[in-house]
N, C-alpha and C positions, 0 to 999 in steps of 0.2 A: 532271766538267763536267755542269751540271745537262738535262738535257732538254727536248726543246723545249715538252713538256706542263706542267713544273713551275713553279709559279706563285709558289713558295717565297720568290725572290728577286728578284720583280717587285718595285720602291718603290711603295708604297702612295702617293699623289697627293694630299694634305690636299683638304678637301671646301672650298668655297668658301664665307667668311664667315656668306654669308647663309641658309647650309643648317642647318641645326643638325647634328649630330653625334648619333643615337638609336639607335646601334649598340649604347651600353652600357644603355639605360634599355628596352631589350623583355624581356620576363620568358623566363626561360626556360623549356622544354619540359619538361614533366613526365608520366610517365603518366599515364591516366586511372584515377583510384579504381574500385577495381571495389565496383559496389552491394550494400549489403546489402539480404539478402532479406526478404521484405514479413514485416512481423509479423501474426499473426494476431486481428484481434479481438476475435472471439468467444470465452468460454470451453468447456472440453474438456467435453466432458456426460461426468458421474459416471455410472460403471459399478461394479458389483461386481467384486471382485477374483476373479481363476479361481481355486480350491481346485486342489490336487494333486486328480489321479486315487484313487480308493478302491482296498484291496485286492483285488484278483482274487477271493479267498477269498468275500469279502464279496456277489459280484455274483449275480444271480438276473435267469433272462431270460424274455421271453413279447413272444411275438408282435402290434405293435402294431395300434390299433384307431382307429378315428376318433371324438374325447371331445370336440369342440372344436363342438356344433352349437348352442349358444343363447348371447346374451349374457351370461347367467350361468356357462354353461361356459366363458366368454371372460375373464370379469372371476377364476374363480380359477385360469384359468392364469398369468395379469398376477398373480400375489399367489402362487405356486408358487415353490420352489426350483429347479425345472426350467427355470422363464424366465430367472432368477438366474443360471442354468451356463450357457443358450443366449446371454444377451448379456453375459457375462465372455467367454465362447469368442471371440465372434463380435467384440468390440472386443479384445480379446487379439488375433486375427488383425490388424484395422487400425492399430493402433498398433506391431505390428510392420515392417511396411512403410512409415511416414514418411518419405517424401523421401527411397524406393529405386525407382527405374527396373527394370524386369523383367530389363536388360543384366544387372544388379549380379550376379545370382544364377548358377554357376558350376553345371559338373555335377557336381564335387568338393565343393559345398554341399548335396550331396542324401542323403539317408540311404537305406540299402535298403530301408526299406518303402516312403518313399515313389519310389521308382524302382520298385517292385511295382506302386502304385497308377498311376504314368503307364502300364505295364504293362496294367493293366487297362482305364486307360481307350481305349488302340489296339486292344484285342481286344472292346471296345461299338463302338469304330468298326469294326472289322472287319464285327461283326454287322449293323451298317446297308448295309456291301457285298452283305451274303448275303441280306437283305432288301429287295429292291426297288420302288419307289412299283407302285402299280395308277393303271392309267388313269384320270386324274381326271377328263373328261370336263370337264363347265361349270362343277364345283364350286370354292370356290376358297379352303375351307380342310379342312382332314380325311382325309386320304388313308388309306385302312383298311391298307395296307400298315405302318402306324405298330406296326397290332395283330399283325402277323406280329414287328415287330421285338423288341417287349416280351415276346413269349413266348419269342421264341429268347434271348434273356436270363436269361431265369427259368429256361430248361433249364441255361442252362450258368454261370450266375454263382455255384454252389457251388464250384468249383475257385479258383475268381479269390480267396474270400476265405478259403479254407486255404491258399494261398500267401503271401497277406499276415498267416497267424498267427492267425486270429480262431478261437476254440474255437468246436468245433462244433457247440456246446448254443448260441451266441450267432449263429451264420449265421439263422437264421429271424426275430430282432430285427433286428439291424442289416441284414439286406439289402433288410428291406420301404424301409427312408430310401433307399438305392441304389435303386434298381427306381422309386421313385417321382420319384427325379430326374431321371428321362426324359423325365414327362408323364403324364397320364392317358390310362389306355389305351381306356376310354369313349368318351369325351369326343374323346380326338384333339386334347388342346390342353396348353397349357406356360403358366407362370408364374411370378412371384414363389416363391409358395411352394413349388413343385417345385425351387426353386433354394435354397431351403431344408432341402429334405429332403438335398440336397447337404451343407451345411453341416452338417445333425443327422449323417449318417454319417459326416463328420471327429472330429463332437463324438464319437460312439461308440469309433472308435479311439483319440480323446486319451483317453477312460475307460477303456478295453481295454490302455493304455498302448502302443501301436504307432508312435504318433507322439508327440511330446514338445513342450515350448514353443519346442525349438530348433529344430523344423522349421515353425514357424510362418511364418516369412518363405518361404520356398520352398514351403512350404506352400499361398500367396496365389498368390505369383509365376508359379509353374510349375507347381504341380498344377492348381489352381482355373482359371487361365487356360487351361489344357491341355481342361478340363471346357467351359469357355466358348466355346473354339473349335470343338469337339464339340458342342454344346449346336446352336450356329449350323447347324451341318453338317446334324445331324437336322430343325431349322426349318424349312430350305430344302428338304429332299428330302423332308419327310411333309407340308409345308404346315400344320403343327400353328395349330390356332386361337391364341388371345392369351387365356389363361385370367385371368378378373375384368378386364379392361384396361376403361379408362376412355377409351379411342381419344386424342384429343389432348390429353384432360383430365389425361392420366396421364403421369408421369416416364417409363416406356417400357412397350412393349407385350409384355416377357419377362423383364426381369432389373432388379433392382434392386443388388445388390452389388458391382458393377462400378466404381459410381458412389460408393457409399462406401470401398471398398479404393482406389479410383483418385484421389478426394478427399486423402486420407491421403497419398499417394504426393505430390500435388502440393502438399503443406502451405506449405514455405517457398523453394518452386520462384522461382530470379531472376527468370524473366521470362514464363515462361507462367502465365496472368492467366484466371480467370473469362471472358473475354470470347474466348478463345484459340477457345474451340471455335466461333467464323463463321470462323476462319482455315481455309483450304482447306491450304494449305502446313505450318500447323502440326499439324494434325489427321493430314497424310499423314505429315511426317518423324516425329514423335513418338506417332503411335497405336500404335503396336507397343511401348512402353517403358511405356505409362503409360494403367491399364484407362481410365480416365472418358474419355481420348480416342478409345480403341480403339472408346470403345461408343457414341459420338456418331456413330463415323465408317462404322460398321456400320446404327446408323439411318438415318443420311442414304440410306450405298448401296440400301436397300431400300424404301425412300418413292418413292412417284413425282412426289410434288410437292417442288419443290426451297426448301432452305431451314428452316431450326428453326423457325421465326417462326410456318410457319404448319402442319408436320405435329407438331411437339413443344412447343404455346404454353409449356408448363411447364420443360421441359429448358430452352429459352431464356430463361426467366423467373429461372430460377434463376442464370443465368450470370451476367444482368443485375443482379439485385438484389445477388449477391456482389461483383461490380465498385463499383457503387455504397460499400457498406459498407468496401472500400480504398479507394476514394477519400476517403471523409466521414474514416477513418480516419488518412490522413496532412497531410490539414487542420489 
């Protein structure tokens, strides 16, 4: 016996002449297409291809020096095989990471050296514990405590890189690139190129063969961002100045790699868009998966004037102009 919910064998009531009957002529229900992701474009800028590593045999080290002081020292490093390795390395890292989220990378994706190197860099962080700011008083970048942290570094960063395998005729090369990825210890300031000399000591151990192209992803993902959050840490507790910054004329007042490894990341990203970074929400849920937001959302936090528009004209210029060029694009 049917129930008294069951509608089953209720007679259906024919509709009255004058209705029409459109039960049969509505379309039916169909998923929504999921979108394909925005093409890109602009074309890929040609890079030189990375060589393998030379043989060990082959290597001869010396203590590096500052060669780079005229524009003619300028124009034959731009025409050097050395520029050639540094930006094969350096787009070899960003085309590794293409539309990988920093979730993607696993602890089981990590190689022992570089679990040495995260290694190392908690025991620089350790160092900045044992180094404490001095009273800065009125001043309001430079904290001399910076210089206490750089030598307790230099005492002890020989151990750090006989653990990670680097012969010991090559520690006095390769660790002047380390040591100056701190900042200048003069000066009391940090920039671009101290993030740089980061990148030359990865390039050292891919020559030293310690790390290999397989660790290039993980390499970005979680060593380098490892470095960047460190990086931040030191900023904030020496008050390190903003070496060469342009103030708001400039893409940012510390770091530029962030912005291209984190570009890469968001290449053919569904929905986050050039324009993403005014989103407050999107910045917060996905800065931690993907550098360019990580590092807009870190600017913001340390500006006191609210807003890209008007402490980063250029960071937002840029967001804009690329929005623009998808749009005109799918025109």
């Amino acid at each position: 016996m049917p129930s008294s919910t069951d509608n089953s064998t209720i007679p259906k009531e024919p509709l009255p002449a004058s209705i029409p009957d459109l039960r049969n002529r509505l379309p039916k229900l169909e998923p929504r297409r999921r979108q394909a992701p925005p093409s890109n474009p602009l074309p890929v800028p040609e890079t030189p291809s990375l060589p393998p590593p030379p043989e060990l045999s082959t290597l001869t080290f010396q203590k590096p020096t500052r060669r780079i002081l005229s524009p003619k020292d300028h124009e034959l490093f731009l025409a050097s095989k050395t520029y050639d390795l540094l930006l094969a390395f350096t787009f070899g890292l960003t085309d590794s990471v293409i539309d990988t989220p920093v979730s993607a990378i696993r602890d089981s994706d990590l190689s022992p050296a570089l679990k040495t190197i995260l290694k190392i860099l908690d025991s620089v962080e350790d160092v900045v514990q044992r180094s404490p700011p001095e009273e800065q008083g009125d001043s309001r970048f430079g904290n001399k405590g910076f210089r206490d942290f750089v030598d307790l570094a230099v005492e002890e960063h020989t151990p750090w890189h006989e653990a990670l395998g680097v012969p010991i005729s090559a520690i006095p090369e390769i660790s002047t690139y380390f040591l100056q990825s701190f900042g200048n210890r003069t000066r009391i300031d940090y920039g671009s190129g101290h993030e740089l000399n980061f990148i030359l000591w990865l390039l050292c151990l891919y020559q030293l063969r310690i790390v290999a192209p397989s660790d290039f992803r993980p390499l970005v993902l979680k060593v380098f961002t490892r470095y960047l959050e460190m990086m931040r840490k030191i900023q904030k507790t020496y008050y390190l100045e903003p070496a060469g910054s342009h103030g708001v004329w400039g893409l940012d007042d510390y770091q530029f790699l962030p912005f291209l490894f984190g570009a890469s990341q968001l290449l053919h990203h569904p929905f986050i868009r050039p324009l993403s970074i005014h989103q407050s929400l999107t910045l917060e849920e996905y800065g931690k998966d993907y550098l360019y937001l990580g590092q807009v959302n870190f600017v913001n936090s340390v500006k006191n004037v609210e807003g890209l528009r008007w402490h980063s004209p250029m960071l937002d210029d840029v967001g804009s102009r690329f929005q623009a060029v998808l749009l005109q694009d799918k025109r």
